[in-house]
N, C-alpha and C positions, 0 to 999 in steps of 0.2 A: 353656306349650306353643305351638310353631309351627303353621301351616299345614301345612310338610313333616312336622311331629311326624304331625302329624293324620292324612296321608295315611297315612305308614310304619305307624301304629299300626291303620289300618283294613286293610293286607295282611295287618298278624296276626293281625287277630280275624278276618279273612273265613277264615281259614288257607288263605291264598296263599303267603307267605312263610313260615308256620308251620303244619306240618303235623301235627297229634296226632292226630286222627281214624285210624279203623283199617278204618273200612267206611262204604258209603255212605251208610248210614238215621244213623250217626253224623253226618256230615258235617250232614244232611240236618235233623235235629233240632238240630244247633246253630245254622244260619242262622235255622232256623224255616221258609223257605220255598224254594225254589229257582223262579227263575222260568224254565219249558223249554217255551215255543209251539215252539222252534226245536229239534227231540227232539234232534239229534246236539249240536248247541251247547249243552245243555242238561246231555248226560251228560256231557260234556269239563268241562262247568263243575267236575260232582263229579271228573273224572280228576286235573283240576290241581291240586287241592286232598291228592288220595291221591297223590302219587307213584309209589309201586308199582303202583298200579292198573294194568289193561285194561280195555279197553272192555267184555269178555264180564264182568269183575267188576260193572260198572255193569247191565248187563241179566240178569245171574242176581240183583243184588237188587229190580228190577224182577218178575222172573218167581217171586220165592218171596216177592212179596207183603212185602219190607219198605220200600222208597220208593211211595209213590203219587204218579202225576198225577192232577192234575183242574183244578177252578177255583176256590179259596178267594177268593181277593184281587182284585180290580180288573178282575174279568171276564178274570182271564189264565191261562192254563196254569201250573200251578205243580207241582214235585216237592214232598213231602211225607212226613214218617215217619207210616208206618201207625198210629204209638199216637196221631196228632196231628189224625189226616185229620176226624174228627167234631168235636171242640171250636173246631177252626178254620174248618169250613164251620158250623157253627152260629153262632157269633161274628161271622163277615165276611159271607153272604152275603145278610143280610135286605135291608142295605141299597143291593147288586147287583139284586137281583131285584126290590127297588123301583123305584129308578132304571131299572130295564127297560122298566116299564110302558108307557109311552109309543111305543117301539119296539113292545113286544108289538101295544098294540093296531093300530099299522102296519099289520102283518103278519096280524092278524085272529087270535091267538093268546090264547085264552080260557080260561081255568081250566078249562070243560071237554075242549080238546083237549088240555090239557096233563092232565088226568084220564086221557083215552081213551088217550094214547100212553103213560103210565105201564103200565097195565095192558098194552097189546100187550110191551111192549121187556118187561116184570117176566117175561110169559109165553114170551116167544121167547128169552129170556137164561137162565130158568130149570137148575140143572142144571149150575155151573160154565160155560154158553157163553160166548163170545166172537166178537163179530163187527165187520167190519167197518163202517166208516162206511155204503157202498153196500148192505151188507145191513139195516143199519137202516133207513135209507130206505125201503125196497124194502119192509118191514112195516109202514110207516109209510101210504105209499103206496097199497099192496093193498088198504088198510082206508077209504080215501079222506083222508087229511091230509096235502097237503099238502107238501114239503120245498123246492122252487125258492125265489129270493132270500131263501136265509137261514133261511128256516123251519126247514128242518132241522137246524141249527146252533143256532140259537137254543133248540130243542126241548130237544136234547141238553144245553146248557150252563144248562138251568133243572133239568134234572133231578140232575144232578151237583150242581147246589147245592143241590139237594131232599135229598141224600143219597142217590139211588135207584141212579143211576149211577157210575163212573169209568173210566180207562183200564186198560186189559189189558196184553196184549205184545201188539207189534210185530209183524205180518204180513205179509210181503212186503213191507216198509218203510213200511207204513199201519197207523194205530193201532188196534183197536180196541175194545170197551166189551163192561163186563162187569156186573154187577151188585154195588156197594157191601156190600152184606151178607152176600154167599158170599163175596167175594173179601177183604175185610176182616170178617172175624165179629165183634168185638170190640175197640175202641179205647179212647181214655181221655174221661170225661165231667166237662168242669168247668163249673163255673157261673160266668154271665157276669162278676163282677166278679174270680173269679179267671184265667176265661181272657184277660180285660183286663190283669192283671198279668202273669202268663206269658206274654203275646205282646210285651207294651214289656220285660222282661226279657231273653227271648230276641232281639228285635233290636237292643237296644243294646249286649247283649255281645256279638256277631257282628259289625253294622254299623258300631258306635261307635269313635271318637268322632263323633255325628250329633247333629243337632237335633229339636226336638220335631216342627217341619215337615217333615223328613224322613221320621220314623214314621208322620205320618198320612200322604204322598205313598206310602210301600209296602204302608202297611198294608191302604188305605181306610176307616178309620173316620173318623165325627167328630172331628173338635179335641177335644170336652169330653170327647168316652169316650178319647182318645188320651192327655189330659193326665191322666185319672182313673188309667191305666194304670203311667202314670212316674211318678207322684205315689207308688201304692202302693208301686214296689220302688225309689225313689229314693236309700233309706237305705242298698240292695246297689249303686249307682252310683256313678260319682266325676262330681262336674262342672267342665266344662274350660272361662272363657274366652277368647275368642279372638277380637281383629280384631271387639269387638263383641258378638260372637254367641256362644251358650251350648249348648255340646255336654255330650251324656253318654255314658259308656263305661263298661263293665266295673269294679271297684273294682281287681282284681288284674292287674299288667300290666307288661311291662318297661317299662325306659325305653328310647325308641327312637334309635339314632342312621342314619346314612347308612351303608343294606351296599348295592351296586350289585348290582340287581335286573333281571331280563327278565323278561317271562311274554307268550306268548300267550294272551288271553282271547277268549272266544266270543263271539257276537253278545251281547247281552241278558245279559251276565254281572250277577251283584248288584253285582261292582265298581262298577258304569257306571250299573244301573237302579236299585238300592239306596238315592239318595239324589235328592231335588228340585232340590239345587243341586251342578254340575257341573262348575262352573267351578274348584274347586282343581285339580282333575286333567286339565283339558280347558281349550288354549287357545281363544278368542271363537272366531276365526279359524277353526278347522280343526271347530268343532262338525257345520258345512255336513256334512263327508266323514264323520263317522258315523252321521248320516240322513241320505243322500243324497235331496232332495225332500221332506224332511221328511215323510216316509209314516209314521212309526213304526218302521220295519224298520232294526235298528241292525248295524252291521257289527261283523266281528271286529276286536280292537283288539292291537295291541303298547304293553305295560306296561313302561315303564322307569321306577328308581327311582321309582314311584307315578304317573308322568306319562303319560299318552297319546303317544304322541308316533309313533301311525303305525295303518297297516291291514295286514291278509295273510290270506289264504284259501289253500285248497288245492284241491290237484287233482290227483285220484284216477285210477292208472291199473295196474286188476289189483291188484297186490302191492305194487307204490309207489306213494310220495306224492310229490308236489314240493308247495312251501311258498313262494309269493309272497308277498312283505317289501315294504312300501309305504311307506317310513317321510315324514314329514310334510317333513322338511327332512333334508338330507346328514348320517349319523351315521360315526361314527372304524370303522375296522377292527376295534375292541375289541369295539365295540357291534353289527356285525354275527355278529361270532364269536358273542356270546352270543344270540343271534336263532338261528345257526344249533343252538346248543344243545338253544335249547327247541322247534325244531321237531325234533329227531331225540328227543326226550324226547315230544311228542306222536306221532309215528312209531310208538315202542315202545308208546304206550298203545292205538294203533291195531293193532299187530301187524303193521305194514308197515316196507320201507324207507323212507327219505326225503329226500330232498337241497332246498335251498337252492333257488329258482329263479335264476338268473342277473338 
């Protein structure tokens, strides 16, 4: 197997160019994690992947409680299937909220103010509420803790890994926080050496063909609990190598050849974040123009046949969309045709017109 195998083969298992999934929490449980700091970029990521979808498809399974955000992994927003949300925040977040420490005490954030705001937010959430960010705060506050540089954020994103907290729906285009135990009653409970296997199973038939460096890069665990993971379901693996380096992937799988492919992906898509090493699909060269300043803040990307090969955002106006196309270097009339494709295919997802920017 090639490099380009490798790429083609990771369209299909992300199901980019392979769509079987029927619903989102589908989608959602087969990656294992979706990563959404970025909410719009986030839910396009599950749109591209459904075809048929709309966007209200994405936010009524937000609002009937079957994908959850919060923060399982790497201190990031992640979407997540509701049966998944406790075995993964149990699993990943000890070692987040360790590595905290040191920030916490920064900030003067002490077991027992993290006591004291549990009990206000469990009491003011109580009841199915949901609130916004500012109204958190603002209970926070009243009671004397607290929330400027960070506090507040910080507060919030330990108690989600506490399991106390998660995301709700969307409020006037602001998130906000509900209480994990009304809003999820019931999930699934594994123990750590099988939620170690079920989490290296679930990304390497999703992400794969990847390397073991890659699964700890998404996962966040240690190396040894990483490779104790691959190790258990490795017999359900194929190993691929390559150029070196030893990939694994799914056992069952076609063989891939060259179909000429477009896709617009979102910022932070798993295509792009998914793996530690970037370079098969991303030339040196152009890496600059997807973190621009190297912030972390990654832009949306146009996907040809598996390669990066450009930027495009949109811009929103009423009932249409126009779709600026940034491509890296001068592409044929073919390859624009099919750009414009996939922005009047994200247009439909959004339920608007959309044209081409000039």
């Amino acid at each position: 197997m090639t490099i380009n195998d490798i790429i083609l083969l990771r369209l299909h298992n992300q199901q980019i160019s392979h769509n079987p999934s029927n619903t989102p929490e589908e989608v959602v449980a087969w990656m294992g994690a979706i990563q959404a700091q970025d909410y719009a970029g986030a839910k396009w990521s599950l749109g591209l992947r459904l075809p048929k979808s709309t966007e209200s498809d994405i936010d009524n399974a937000i609002a009937r409680k079957a994908i959850i955000r919060t923060w399982p992994m790497r201190g990031t927003l992640h979407f997540v299937a509701a049966d998944d949300v406790r075995w993964l925040l149990k699993l990943l977040t000890p070692r987040i909220i360790a590595g905290s420490a040191g920030r916490h005490r920064q900030l003067e954030l002490d077991e027992a103010t993290f006591k004291k705001s549990e009990e206000l937010l469990s009491s003011a959430l109580e009841g199915g509420k949901q609130l916004m960010r500012s109204e958190v705060y603002a209970i926070l506050e009243r009671s004397g803790i607290a929330t400027a540089n960070q506090r507040g954020m910080h507060i919030i994103n330990y108690l989600a890994q506490k399991q106390v907290l998660c995301h709700g729906v969307h409020n006037e285009k602001q998130p906000t926080y509900v209480l994990l135990d009304e809003w999820v009653p019931d999930s699934k409970h594994l123990e750590r050496d099988e939620a170690l296997a079920e989490l290296a199973l679930r990304y390497f038939r999703s992400h794969g063909p990847a390397t073991l460096n890659d699964f700890v890069w998404w996962s966040g665990l240690k190396i040894s609990d990483a490779r104790a993971g691959l190790d258990s379901v490795s017999s359900a693996l194929e190993m691929i190598e390559c150029e070196g380096r030893t990939y694994w992937t799914g056992a069952e799988h076609p063989e891939m050849s060259a179909i000429p492919s477009t896709f617009l992906l979102p910022d932070f898509d798993e295509y792009m974040l998914g793996y530690t090493d970037r370079t098969p699909i991303l030339a040196a060269q152009y890496a600059g123009r997807i973190v621009p300043g190297n912030n972390g803040m990654f832009m949306p990307t146009i996907v040809s046949d598996g390669q990066v090969i450009g930027l495009w955002k949109r811009i929103l106006k009423k009932d249409k969309i126009s779709v600026e196309a940034m491509p890296f270097e001068k592409v044929s009339k073919a390859k624009i045709k099919s750009i414009a494709t996939e922005a009047k295919r994200y247009g439909k997802y959004l339920g608007k017109s959309v044209s081409l920017a000039d």
